[in-house]
Biopython code that builds the backbone (N, CA, C, O; Angstrom):
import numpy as np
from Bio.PDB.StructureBuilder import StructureBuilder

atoms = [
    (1, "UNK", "N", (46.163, 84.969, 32.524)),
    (1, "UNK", "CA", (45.922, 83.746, 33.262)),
    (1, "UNK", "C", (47.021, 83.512, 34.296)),
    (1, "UNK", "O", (46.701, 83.258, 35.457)),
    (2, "UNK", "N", (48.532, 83.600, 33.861)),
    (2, "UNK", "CA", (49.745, 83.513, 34.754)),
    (2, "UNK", "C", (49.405, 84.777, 35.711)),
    (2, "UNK", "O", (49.482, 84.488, 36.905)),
    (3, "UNK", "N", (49.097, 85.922, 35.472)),
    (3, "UNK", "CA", (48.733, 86.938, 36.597)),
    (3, "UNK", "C", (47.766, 86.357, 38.064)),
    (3, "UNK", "O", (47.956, 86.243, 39.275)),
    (4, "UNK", "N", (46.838, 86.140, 37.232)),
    (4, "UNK", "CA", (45.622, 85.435, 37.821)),
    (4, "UNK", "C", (46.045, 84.214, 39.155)),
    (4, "UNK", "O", (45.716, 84.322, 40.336)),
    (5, "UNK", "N", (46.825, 83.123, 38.554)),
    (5, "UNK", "CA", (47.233, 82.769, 39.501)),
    (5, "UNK", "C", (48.633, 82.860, 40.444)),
    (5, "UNK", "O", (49.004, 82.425, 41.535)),
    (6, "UNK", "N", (49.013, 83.439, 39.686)),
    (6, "UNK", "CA", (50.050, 84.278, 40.783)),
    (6, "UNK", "C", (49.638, 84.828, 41.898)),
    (6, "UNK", "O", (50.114, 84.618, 43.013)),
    (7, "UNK", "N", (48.437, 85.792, 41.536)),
    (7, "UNK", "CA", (47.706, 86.386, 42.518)),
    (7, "UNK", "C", (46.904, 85.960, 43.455)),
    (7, "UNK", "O", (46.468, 86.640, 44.384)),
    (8, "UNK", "N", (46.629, 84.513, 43.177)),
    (8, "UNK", "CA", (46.198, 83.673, 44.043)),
    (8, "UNK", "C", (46.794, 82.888, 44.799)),
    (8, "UNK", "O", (46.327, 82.253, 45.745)),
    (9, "UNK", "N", (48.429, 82.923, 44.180)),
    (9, "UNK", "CA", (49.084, 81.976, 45.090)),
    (9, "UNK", "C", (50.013, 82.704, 46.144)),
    (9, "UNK", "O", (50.620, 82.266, 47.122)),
    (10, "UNK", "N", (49.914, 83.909, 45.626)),
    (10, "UNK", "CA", (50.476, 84.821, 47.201)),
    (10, "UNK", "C", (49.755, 85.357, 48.308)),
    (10, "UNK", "O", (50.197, 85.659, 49.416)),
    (11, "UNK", "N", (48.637, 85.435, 47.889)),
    (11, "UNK", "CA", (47.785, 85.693, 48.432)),
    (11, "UNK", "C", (47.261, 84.719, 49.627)),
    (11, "UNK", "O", (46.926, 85.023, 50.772)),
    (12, "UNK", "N", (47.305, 83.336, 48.927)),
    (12, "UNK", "CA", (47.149, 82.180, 49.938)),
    (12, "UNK", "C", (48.576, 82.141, 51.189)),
    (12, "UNK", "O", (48.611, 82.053, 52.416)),
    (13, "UNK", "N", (49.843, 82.281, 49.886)),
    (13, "UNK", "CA", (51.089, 82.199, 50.645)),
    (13, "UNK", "C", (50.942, 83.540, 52.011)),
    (13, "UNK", "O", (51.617, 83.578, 53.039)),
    (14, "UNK", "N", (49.808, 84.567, 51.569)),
    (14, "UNK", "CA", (50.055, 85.400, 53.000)),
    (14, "UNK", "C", (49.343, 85.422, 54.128)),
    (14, "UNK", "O", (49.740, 85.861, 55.207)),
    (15, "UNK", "N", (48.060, 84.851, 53.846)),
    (15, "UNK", "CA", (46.914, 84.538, 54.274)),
    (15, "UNK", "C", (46.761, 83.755, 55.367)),
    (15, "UNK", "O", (46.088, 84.006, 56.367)),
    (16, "UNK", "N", (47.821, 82.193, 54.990)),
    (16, "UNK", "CA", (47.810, 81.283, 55.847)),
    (16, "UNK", "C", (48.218, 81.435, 57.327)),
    (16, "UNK", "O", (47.556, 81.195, 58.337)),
    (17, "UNK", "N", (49.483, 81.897, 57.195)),
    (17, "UNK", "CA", (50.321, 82.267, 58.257)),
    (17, "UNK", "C", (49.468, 82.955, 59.207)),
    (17, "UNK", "O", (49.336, 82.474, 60.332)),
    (18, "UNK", "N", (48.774, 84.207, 58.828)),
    (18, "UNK", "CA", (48.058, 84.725, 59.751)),
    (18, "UNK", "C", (46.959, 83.884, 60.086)),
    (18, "UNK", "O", (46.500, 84.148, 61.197)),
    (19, "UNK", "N", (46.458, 83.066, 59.553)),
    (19, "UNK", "CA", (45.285, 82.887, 60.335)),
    (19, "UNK", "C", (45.547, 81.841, 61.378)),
    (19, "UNK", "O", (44.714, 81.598, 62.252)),
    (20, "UNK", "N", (47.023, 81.046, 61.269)),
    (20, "UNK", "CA", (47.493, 80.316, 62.230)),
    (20, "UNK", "C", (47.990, 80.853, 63.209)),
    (20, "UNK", "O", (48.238, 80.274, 64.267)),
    (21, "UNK", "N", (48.263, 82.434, 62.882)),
    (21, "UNK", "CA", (48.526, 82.984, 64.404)),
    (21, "UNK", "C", (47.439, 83.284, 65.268)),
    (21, "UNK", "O", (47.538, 83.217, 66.493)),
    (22, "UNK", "N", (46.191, 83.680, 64.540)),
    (22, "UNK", "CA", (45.212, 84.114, 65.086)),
    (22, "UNK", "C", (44.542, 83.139, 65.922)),
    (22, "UNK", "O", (43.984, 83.421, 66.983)),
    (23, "UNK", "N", (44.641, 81.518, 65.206)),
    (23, "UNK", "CA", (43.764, 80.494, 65.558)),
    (23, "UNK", "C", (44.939, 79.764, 67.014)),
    (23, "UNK", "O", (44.420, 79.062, 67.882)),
    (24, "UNK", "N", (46.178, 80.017, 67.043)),
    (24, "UNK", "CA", (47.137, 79.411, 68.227)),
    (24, "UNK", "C", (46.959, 81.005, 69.211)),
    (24, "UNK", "O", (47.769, 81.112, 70.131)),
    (25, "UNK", "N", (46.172, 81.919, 69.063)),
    (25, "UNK", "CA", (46.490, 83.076, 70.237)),
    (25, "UNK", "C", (45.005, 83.585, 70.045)),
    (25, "UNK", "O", (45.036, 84.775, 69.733)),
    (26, "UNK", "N", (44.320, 83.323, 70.087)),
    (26, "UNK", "CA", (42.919, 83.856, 70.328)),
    (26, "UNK", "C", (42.778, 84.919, 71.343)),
    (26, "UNK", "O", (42.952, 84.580, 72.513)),
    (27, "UNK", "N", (42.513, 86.056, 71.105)),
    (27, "UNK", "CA", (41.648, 87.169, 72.336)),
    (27, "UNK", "C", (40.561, 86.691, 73.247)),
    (27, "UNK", "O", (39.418, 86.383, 72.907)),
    (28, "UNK", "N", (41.022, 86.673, 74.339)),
    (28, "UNK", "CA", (39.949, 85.974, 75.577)),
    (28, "UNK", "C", (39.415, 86.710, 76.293)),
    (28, "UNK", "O", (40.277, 87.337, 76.908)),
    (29, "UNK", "N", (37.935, 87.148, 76.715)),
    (29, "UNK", "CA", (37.521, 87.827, 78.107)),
    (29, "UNK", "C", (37.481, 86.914, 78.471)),
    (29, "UNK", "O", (36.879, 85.881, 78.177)),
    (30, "UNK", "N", (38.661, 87.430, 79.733)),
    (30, "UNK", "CA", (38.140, 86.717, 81.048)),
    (30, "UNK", "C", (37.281, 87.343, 82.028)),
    (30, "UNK", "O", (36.990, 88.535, 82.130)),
    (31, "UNK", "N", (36.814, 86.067, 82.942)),
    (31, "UNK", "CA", (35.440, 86.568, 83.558)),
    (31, "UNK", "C", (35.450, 87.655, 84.187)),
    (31, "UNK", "O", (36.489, 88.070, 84.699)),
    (32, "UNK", "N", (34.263, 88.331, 84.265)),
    (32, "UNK", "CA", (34.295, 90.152, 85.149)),
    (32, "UNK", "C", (33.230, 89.884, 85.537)),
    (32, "UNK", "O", (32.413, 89.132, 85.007)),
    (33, "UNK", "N", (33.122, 90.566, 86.650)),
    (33, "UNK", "CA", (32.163, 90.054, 87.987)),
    (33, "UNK", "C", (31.788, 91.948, 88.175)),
    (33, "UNK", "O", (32.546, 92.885, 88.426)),
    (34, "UNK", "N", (30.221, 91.897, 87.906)),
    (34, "UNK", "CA", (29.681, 93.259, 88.190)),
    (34, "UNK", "C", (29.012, 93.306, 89.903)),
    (34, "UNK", "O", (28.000, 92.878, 90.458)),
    (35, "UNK", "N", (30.339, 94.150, 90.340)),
    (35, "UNK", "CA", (29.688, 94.624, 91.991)),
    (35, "UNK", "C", (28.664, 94.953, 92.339)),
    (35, "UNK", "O", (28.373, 94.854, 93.531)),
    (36, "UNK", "N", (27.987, 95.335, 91.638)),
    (36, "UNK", "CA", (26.741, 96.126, 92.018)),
    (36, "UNK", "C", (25.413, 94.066, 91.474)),
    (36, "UNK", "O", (24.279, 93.915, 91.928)),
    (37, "UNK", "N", (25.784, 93.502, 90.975)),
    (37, "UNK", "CA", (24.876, 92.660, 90.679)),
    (37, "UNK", "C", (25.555, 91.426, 91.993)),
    (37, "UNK", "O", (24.683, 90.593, 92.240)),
    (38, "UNK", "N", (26.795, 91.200, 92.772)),
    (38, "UNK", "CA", (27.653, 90.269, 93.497)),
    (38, "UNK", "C", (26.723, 90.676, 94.644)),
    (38, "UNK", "O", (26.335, 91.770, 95.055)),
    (39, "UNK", "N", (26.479, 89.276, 95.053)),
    (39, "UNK", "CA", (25.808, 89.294, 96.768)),
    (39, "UNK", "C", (26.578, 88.863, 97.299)),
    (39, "UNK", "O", (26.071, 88.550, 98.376)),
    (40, "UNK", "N", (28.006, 88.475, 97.302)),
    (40, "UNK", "CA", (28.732, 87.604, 98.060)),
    (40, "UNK", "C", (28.447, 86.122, 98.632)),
    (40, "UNK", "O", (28.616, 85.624, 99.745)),
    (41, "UNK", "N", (27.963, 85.643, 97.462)),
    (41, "UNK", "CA", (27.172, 84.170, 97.975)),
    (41, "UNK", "C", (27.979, 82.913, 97.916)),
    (41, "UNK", "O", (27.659, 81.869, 98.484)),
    (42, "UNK", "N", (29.391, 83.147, 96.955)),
    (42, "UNK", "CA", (30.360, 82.735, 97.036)),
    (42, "UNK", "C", (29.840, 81.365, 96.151)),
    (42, "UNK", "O", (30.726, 80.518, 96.268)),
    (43, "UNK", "N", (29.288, 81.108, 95.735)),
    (43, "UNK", "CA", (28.757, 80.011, 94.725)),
    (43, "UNK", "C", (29.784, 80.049, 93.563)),
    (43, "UNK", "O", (29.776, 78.990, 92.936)),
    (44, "UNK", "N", (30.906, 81.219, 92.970)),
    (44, "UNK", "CA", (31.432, 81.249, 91.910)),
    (44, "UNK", "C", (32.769, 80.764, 92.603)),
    (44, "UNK", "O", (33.645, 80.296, 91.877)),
    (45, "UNK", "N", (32.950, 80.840, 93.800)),
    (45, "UNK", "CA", (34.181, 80.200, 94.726)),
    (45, "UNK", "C", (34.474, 79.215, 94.698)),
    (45, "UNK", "O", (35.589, 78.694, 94.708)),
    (46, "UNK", "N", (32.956, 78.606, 94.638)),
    (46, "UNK", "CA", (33.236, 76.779, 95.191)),
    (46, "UNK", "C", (33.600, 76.102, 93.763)),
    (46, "UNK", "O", (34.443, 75.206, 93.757)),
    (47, "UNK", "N", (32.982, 76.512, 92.547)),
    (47, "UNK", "CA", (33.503, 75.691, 91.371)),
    (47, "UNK", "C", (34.272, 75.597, 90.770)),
    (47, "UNK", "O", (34.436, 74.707, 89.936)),
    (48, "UNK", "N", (35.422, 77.055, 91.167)),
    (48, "UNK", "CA", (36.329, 77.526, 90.199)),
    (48, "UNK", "C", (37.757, 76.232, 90.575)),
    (48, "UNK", "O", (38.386, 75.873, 91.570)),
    (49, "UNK", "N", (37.726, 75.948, 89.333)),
    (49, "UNK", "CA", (38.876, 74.859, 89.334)),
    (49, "UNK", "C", (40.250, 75.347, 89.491)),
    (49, "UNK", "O", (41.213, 74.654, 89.818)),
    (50, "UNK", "N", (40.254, 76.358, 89.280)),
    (50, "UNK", "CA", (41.810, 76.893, 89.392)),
    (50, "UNK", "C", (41.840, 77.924, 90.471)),
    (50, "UNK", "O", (42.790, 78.660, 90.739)),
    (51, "UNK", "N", (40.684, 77.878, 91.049)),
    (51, "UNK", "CA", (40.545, 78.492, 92.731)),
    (51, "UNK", "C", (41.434, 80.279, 92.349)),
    (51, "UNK", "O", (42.354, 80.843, 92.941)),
    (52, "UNK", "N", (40.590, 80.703, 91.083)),
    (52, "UNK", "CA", (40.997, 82.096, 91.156)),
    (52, "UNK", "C", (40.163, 83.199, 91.314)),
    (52, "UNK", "O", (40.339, 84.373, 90.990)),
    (53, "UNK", "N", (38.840, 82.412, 92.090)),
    (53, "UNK", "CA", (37.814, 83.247, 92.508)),
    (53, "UNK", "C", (37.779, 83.971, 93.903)),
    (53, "UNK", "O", (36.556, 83.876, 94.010)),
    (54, "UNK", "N", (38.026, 84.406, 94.676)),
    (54, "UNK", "CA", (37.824, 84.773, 96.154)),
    (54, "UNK", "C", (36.611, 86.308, 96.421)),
    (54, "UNK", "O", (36.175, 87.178, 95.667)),
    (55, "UNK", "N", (36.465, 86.041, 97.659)),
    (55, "UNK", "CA", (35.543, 87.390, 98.125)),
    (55, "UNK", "C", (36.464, 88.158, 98.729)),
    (55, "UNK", "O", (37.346, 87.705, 99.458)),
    (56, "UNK", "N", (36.290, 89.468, 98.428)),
    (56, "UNK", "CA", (36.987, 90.206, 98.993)),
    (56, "UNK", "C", (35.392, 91.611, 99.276)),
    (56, "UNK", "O", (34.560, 92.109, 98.518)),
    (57, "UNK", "N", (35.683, 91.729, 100.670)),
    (57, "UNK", "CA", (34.642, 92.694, 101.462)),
    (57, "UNK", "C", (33.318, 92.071, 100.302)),
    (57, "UNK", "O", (33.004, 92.649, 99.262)),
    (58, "UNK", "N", (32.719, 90.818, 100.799)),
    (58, "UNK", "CA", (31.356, 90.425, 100.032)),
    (58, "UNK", "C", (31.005, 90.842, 98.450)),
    (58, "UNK", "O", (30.139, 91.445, 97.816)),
    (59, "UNK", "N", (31.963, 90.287, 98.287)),
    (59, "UNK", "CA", (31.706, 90.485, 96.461)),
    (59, "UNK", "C", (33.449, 89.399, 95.416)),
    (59, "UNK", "O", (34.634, 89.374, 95.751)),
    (60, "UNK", "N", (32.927, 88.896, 94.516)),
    (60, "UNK", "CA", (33.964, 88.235, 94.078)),
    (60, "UNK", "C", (34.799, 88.775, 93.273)),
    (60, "UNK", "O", (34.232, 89.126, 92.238)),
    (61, "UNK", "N", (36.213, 89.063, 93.291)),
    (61, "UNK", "CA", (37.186, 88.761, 92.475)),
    (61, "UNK", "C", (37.696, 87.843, 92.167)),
    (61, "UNK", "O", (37.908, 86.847, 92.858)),
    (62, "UNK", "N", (38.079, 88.101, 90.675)),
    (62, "UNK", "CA", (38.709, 87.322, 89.741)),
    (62, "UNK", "C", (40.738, 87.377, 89.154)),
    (62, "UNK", "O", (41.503, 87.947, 88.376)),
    (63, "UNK", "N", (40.710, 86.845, 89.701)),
    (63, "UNK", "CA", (42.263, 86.868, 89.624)),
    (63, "UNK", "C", (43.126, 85.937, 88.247)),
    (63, "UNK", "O", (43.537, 84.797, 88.033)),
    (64, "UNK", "N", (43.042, 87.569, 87.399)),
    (64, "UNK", "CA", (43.023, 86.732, 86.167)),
    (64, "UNK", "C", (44.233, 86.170, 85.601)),
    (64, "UNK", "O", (44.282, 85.857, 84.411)),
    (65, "UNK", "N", (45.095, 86.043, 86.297)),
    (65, "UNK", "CA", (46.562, 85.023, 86.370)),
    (65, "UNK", "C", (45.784, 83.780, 86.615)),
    (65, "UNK", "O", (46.360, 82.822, 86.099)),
    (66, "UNK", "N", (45.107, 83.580, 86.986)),
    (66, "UNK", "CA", (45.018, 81.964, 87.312)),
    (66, "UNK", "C", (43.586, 81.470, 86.912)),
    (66, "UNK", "O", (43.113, 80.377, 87.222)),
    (67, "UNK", "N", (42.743, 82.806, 85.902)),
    (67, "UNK", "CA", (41.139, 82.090, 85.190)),
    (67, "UNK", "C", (42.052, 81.966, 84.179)),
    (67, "UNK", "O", (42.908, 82.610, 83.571)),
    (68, "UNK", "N", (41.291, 80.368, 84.264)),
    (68, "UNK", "CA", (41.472, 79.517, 82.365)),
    (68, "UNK", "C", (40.446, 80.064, 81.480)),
    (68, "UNK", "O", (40.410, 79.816, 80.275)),
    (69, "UNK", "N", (39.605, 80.819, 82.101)),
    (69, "UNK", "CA", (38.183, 81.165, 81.456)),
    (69, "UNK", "C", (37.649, 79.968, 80.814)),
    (69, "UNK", "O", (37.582, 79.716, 79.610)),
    (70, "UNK", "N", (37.214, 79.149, 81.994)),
    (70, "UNK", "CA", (36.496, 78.143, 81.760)),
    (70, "UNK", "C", (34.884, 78.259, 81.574)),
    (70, "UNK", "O", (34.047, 77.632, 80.925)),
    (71, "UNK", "N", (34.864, 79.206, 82.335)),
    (71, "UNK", "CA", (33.233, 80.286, 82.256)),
    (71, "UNK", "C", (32.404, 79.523, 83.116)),
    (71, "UNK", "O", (31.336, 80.056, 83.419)),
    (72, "UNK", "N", (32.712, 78.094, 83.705)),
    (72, "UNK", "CA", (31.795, 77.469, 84.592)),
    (72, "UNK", "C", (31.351, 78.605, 86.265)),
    (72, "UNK", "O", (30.673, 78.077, 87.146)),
    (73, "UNK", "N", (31.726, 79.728, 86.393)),
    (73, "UNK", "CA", (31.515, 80.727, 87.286)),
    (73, "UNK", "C", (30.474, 81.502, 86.651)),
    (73, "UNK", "O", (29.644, 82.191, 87.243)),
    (74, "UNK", "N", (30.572, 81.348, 85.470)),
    (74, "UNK", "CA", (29.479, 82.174, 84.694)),
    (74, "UNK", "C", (27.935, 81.756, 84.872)),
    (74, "UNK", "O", (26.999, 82.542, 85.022)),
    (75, "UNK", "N", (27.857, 80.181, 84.820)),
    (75, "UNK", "CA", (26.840, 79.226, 84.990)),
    (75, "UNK", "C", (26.958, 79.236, 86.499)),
    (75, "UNK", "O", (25.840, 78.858, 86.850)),
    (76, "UNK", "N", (27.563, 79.420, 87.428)),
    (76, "UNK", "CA", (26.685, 79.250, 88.662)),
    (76, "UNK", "C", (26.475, 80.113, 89.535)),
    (76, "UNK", "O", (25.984, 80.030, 90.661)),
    (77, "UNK", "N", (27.076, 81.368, 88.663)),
    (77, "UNK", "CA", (26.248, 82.940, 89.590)),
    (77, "UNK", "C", (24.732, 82.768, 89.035)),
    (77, "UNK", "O", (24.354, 82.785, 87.864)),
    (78, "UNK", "N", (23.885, 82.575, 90.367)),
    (78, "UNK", "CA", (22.388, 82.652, 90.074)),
    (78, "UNK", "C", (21.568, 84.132, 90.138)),
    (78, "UNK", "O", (20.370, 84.405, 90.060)),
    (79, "UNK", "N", (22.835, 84.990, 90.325)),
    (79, "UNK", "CA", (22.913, 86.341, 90.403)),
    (79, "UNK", "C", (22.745, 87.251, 88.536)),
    (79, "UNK", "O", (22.061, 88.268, 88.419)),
    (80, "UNK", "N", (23.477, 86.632, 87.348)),
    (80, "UNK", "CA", (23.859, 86.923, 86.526)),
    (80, "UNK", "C", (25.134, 88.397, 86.426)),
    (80, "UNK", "O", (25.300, 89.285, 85.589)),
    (81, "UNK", "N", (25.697, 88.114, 87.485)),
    (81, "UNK", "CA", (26.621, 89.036, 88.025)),
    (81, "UNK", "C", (28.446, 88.675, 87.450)),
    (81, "UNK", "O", (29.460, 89.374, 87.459)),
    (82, "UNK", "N", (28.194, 87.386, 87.041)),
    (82, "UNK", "CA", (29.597, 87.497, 86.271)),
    (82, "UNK", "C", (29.420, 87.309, 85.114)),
    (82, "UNK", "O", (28.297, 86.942, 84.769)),
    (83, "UNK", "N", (30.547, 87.509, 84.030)),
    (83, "UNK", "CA", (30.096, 87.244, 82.209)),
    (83, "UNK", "C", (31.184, 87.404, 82.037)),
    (83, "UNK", "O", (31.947, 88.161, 82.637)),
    (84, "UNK", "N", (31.457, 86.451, 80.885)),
    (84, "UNK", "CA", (32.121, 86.548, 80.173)),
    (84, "UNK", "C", (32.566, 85.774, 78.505)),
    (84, "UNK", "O", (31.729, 85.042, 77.978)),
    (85, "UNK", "N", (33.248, 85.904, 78.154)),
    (85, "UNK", "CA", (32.954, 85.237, 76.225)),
    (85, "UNK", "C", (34.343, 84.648, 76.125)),
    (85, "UNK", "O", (35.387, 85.144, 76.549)),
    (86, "UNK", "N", (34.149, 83.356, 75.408)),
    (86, "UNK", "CA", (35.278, 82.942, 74.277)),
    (86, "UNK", "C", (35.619, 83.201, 73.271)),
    (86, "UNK", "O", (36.668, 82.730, 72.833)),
    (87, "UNK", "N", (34.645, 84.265, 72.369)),
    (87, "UNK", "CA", (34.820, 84.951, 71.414)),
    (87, "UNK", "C", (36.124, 85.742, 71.163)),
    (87, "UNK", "O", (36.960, 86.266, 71.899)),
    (88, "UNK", "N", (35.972, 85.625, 69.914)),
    (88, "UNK", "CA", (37.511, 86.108, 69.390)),
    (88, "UNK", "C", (37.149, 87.883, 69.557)),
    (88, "UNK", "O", (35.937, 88.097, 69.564)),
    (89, "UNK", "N", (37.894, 88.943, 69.669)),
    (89, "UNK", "CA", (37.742, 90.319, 69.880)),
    (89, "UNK", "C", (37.896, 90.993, 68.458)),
    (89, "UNK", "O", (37.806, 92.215, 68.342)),
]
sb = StructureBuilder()
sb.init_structure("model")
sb.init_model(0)
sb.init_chain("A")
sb.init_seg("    ")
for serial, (resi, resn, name, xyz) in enumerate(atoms, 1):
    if name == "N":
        sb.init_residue(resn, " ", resi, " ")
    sb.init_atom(name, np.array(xyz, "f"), 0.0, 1.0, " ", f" {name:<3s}", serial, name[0])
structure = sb.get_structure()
């Protein structure tokens, strides 16, 4: 019985820690913009709040120093030419 919960209480004691690192540093895609689907319509330009969208030769980059990966670029390519996830990796 003393085994038993021993084994449960280190187990918790190791457990925790990590999952508070995992849950304060999450793995992010940030947005990626497929060239071949980009018309250069610049619609992912005008919303980006942190203005880290630009065209370069008719097609958008993403300048990922400055996406919060807010994903609202995601919703207004009517292209389906950018994507990206909040999902953990």
């Amino acid at each position: 019985m003393k085994k038993n919960i021993l084994t449960i209480f280190l187990a918790i004691l190791f457990l925790i820690p990590a999952a508070i690192i995992v849950a304060e540093n999450p793995i992010v895609q940030k947005a990626l913009v497929n060239t071949i689907k980009c018309t250069g319509c610049g619609d992912c330009t005008k919303v980006c709040p942190t203005k880290a969208i630009t065209l370069v030769n008719q097609k958008a980059v993403v300048d990922t120093d400055k996406c919060i990966n807010c994903l609202i670029c995601v919703k207004a390519c009517n292209y389906t030419a950018i994507s990206g996830s909040r999902e953990l990796k």
